[in-house]
Residue frames relative to the residue before (quaternion, step in Angstrom):
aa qw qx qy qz dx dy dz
X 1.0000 0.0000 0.0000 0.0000 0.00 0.00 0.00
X 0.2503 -0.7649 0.5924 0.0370 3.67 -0.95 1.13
X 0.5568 0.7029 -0.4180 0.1457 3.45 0.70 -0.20
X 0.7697 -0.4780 0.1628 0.3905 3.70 -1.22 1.20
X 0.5687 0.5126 -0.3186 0.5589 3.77 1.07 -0.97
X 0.5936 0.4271 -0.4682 0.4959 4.22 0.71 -0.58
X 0.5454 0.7597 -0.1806 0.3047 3.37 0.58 -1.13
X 0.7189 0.4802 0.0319 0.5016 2.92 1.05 -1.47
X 0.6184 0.5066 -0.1534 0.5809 3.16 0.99 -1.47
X 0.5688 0.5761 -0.2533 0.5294 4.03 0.82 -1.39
X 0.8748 0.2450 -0.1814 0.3766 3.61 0.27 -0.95
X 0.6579 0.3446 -0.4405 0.5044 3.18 1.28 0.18
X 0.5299 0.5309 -0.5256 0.4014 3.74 0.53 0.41
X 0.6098 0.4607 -0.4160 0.4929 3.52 0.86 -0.68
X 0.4536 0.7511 -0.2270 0.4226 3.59 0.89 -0.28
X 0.7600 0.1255 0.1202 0.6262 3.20 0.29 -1.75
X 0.0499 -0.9174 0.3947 -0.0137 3.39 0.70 0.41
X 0.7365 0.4213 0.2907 0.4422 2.34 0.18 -2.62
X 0.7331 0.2052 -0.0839 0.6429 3.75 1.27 -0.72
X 0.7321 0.2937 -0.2663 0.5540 3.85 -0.27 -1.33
X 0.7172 0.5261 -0.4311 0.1519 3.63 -0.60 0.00
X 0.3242 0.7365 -0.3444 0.4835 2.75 1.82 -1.10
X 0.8867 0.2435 -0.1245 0.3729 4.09 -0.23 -1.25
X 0.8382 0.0402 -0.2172 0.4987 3.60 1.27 0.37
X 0.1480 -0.6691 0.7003 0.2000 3.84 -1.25 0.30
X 0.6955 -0.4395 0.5592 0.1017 2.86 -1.97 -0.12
X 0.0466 0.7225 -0.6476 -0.2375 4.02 -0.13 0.07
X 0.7536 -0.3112 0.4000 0.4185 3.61 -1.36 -0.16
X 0.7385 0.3025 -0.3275 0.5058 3.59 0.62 -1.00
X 0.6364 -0.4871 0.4513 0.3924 4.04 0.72 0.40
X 0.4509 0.6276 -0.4792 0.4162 4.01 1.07 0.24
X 0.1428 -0.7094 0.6619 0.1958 3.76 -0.70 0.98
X 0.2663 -0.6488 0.7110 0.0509 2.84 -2.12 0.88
X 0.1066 0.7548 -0.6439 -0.0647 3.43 -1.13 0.87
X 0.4177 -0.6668 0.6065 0.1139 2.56 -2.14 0.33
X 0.7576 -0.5309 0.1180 0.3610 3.50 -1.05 1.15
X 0.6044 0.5643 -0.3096 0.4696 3.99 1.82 -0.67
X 0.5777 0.5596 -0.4630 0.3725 3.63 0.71 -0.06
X 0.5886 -0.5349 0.5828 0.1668 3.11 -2.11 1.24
X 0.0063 0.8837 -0.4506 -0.1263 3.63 -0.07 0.73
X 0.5043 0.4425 -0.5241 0.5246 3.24 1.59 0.29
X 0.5494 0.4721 -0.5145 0.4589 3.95 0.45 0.02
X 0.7187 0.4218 -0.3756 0.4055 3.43 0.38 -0.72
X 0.6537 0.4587 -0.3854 0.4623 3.97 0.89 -0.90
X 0.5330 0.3985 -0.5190 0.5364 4.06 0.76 0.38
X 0.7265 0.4912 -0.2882 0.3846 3.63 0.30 -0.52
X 0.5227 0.5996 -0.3958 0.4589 3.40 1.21 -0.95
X 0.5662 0.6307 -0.4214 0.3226 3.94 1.02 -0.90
X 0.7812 0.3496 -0.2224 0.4669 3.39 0.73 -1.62
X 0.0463 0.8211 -0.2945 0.4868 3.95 1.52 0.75
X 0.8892 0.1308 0.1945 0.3928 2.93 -0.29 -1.81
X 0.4105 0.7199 -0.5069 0.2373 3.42 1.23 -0.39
């Protein structure tokens, strides 16, 4: 799948590589999962571009 939301998602992981991943994944059905090291006020600005 190629669509603009993948896209999105694709360029901010290359992004946050190295730092924002560490505290969340993806399941198949698109359900994040964190874990107790994640910035969640970084993530609740990000959650925006998410949902577009």
């Amino acid at each position: 799948m190629n669509s603009p939301l993948r896209k999105i998602i694709e360029v901010y992981k290359n992004h946050a590589d190295k730092t924002l991943l560490k505290g969340f994944k993806f399941l198949p059905n698109g359900k994040k999962v964190y874990n107790d090291s994640f910035d969640v006020n970084y993530w609740q600005r990000k959650e925006l571009i998410f949902e577009l």
